[in-house]
MDTraj code that builds the backbone (N, CA, C; nanometers):
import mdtraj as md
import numpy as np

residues = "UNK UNK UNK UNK UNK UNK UNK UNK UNK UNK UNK UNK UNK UNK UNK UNK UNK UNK UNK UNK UNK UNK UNK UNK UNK UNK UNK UNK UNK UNK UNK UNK UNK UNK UNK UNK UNK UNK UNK UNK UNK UNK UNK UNK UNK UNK UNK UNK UNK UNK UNK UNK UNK UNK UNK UNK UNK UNK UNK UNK UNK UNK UNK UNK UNK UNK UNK UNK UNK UNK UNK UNK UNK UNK UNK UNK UNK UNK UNK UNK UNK UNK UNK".split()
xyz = np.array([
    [13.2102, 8.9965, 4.3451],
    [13.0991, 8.9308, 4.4088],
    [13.0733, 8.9892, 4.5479],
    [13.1839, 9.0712, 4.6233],
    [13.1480, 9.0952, 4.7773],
    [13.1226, 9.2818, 4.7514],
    [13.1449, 9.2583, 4.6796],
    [13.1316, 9.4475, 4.6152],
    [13.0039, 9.4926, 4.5706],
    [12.9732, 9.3943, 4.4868],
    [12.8388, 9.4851, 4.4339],
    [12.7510, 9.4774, 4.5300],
    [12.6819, 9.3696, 4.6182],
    [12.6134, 9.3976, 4.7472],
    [12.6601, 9.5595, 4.8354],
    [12.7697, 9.5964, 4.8531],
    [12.8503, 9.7094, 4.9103],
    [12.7823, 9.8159, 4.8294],
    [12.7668, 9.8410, 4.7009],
    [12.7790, 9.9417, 4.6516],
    [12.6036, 9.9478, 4.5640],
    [12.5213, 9.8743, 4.5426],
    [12.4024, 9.8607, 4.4920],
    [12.3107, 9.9589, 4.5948],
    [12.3264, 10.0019, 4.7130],
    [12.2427, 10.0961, 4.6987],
    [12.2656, 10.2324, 4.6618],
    [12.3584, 10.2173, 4.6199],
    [12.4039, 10.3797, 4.5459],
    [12.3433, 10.4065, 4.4657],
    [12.2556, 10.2826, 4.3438],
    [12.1909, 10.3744, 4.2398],
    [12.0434, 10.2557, 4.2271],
    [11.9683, 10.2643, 4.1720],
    [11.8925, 10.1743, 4.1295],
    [11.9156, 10.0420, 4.0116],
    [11.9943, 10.1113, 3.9050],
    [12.0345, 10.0358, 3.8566],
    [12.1509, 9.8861, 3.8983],
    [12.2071, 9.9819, 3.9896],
    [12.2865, 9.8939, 4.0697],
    [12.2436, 9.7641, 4.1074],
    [12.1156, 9.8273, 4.2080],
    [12.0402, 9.7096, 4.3153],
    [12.0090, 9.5991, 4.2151],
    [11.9043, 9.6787, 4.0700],
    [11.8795, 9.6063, 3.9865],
    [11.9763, 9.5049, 3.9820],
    [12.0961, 9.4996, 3.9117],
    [12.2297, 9.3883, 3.8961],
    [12.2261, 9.3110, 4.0240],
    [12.2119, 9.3371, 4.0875],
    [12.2580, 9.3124, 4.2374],
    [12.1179, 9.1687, 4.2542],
    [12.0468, 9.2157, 4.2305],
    [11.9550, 9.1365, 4.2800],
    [11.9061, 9.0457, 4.1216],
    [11.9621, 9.0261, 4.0821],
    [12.0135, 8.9192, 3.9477],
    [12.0556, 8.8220, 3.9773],
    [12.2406, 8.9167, 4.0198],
    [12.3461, 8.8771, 4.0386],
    [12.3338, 8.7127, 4.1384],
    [12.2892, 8.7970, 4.2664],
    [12.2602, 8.7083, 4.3575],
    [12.1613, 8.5795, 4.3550],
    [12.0782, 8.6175, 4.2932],
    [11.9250, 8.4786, 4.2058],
    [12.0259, 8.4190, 4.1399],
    [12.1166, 8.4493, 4.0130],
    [12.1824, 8.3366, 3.9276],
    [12.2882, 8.2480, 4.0361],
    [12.3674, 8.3564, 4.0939],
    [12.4225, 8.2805, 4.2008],
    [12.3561, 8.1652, 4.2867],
    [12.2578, 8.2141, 4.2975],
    [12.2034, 8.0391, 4.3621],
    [12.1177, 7.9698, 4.3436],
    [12.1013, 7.9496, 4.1906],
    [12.0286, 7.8440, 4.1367],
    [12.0836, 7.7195, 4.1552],
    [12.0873, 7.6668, 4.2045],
    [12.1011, 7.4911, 4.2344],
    [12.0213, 7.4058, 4.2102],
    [11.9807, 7.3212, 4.1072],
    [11.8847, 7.2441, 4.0877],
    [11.7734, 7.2506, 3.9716],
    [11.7584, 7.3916, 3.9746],
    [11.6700, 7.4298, 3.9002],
    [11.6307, 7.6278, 3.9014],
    [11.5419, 7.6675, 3.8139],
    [11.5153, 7.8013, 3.8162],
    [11.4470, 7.8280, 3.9137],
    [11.3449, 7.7381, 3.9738],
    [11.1977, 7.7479, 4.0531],
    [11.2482, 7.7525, 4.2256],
    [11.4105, 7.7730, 4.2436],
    [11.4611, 7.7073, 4.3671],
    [11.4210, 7.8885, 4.3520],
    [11.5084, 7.9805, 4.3002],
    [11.5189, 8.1757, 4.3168],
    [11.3966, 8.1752, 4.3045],
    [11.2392, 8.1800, 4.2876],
    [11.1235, 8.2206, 4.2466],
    [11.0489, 8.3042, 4.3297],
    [11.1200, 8.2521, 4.4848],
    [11.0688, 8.3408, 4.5884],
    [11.1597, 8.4516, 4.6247],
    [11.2589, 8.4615, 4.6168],
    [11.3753, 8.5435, 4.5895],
    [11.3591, 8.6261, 4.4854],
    [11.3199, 8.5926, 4.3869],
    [11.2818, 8.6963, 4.3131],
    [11.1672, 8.8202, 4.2930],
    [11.0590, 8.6992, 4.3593],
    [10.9491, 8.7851, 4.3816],
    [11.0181, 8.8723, 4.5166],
    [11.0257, 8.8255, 4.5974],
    [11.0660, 8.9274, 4.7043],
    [11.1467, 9.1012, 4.6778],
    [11.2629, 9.0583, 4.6052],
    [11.3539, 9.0922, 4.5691],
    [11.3123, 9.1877, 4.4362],
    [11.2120, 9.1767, 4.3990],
    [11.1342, 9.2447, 4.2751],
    [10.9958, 9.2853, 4.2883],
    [10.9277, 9.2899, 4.3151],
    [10.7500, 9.2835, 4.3583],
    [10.7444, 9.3721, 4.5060],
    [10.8195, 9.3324, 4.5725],
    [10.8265, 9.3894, 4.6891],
    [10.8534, 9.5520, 4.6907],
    [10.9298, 9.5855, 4.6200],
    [10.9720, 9.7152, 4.5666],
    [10.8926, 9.7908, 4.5284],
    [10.8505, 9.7109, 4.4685],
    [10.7624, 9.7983, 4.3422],
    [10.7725, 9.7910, 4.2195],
    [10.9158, 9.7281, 4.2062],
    [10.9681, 9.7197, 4.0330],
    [10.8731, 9.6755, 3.8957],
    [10.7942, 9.5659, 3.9567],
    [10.7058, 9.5002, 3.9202],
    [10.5635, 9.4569, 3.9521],
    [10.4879, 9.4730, 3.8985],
    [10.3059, 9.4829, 3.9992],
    [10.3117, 9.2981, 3.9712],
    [10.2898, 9.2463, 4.0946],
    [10.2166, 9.0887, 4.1556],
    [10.2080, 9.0528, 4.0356],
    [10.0713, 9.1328, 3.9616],
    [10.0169, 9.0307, 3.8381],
    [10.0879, 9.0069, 3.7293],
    [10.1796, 9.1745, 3.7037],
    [10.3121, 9.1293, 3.6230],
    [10.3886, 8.9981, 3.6173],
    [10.4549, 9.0002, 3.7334],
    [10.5149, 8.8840, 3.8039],
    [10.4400, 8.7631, 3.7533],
    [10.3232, 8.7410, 3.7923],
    [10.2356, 8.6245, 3.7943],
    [10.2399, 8.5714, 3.6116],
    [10.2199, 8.7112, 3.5731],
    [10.1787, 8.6524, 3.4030],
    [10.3071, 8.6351, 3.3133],
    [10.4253, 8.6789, 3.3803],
    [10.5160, 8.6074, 3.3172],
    [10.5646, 8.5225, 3.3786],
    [10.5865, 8.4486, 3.5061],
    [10.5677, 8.3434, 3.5572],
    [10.4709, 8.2165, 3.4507],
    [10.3805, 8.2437, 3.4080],
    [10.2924, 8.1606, 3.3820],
    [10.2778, 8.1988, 3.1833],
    [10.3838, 8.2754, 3.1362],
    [10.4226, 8.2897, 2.9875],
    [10.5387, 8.1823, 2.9620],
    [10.6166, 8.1997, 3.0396],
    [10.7247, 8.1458, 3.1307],
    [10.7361, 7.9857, 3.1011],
    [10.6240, 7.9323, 3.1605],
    [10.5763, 7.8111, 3.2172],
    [10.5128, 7.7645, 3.0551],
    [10.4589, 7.8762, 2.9576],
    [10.3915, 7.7811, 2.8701],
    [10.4566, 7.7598, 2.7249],
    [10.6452, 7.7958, 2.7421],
    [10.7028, 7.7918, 2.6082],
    [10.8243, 7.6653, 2.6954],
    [10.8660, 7.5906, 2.5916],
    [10.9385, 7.4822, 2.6577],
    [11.0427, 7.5396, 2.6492],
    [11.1728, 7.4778, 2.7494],
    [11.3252, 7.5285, 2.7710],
    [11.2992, 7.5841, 2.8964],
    [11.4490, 7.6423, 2.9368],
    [11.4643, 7.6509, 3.1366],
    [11.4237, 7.7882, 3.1344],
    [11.4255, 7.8025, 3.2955],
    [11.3295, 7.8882, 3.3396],
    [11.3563, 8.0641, 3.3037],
    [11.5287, 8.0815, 3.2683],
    [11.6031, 8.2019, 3.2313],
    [11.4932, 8.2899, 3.1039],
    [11.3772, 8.2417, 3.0893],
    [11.3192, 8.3347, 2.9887],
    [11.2417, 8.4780, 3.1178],
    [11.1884, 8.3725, 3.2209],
    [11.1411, 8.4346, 3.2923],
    [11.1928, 8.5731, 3.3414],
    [11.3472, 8.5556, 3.3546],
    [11.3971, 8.6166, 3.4345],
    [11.4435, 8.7609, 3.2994],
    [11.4650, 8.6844, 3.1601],
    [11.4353, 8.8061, 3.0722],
    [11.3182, 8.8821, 3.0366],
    [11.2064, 8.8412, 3.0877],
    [11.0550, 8.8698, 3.0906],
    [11.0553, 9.0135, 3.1916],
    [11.1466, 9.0098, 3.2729],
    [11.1615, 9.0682, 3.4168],
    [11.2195, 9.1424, 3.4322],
    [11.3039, 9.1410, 3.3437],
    [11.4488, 9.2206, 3.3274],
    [11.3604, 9.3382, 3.2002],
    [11.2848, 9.3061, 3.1382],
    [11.2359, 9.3842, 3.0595],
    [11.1408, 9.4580, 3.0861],
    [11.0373, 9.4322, 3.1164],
    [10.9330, 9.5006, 3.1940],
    [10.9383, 9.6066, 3.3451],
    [11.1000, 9.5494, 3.4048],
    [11.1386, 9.6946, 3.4998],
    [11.1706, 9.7797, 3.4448],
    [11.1193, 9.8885, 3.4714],
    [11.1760, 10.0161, 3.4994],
    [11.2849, 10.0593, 3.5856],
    [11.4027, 10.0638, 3.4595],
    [11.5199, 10.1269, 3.5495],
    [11.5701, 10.2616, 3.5268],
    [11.5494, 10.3671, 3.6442],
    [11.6402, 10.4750, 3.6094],
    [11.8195, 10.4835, 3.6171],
    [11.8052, 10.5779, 3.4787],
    [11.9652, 10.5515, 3.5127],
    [12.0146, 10.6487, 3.5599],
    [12.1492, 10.6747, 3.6235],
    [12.2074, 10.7525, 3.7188],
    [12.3259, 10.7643, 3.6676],
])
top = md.Topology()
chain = top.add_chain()
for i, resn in enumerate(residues, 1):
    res = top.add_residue(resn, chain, resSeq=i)
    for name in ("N", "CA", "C"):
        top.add_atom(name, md.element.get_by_symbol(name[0]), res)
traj = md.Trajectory(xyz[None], top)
């Protein structure tokens, strides 16, 4: 847990995990608590274009069960190189 922060910018794939890692880590309450964390943490980059984000956010929102589809919605649609 104090490692992969240390070592995620070594590759992309890394950061990728890294910035998972850290969203599952602090879900408390619910999925919608990481949402800004994620966008940040994903969108911001580049990994993902806004509207991406937005339309599985809101695919997300229209099948019942917790919010972890989203975050496979997300996990699929990046582009990761591997190293």
């Amino acid at each position: 847990m104090l490692l992969l922060p240390l070592i995620a910018g070594t590759s992309q794939a890394l950061a990728f995990v890294d910035c998972y890692f850290r969203a599952g880590a602090l879900v408390f309450g619910g999925g919608h608590v990481v949402l800004p964390m994620l966008q940040a943490e994903i969108v911001a980059p580049g990994w993902v274009s806004p509207d991406r984000f937005l339309a599985g956010y809101g695919a997300a929102q229209a099948v019942p069960g917790p919010l972890f589809t989203f975050a496979a919605y997300l996990g699929a649609v990046t582009p990761v190189e591997p190293n």
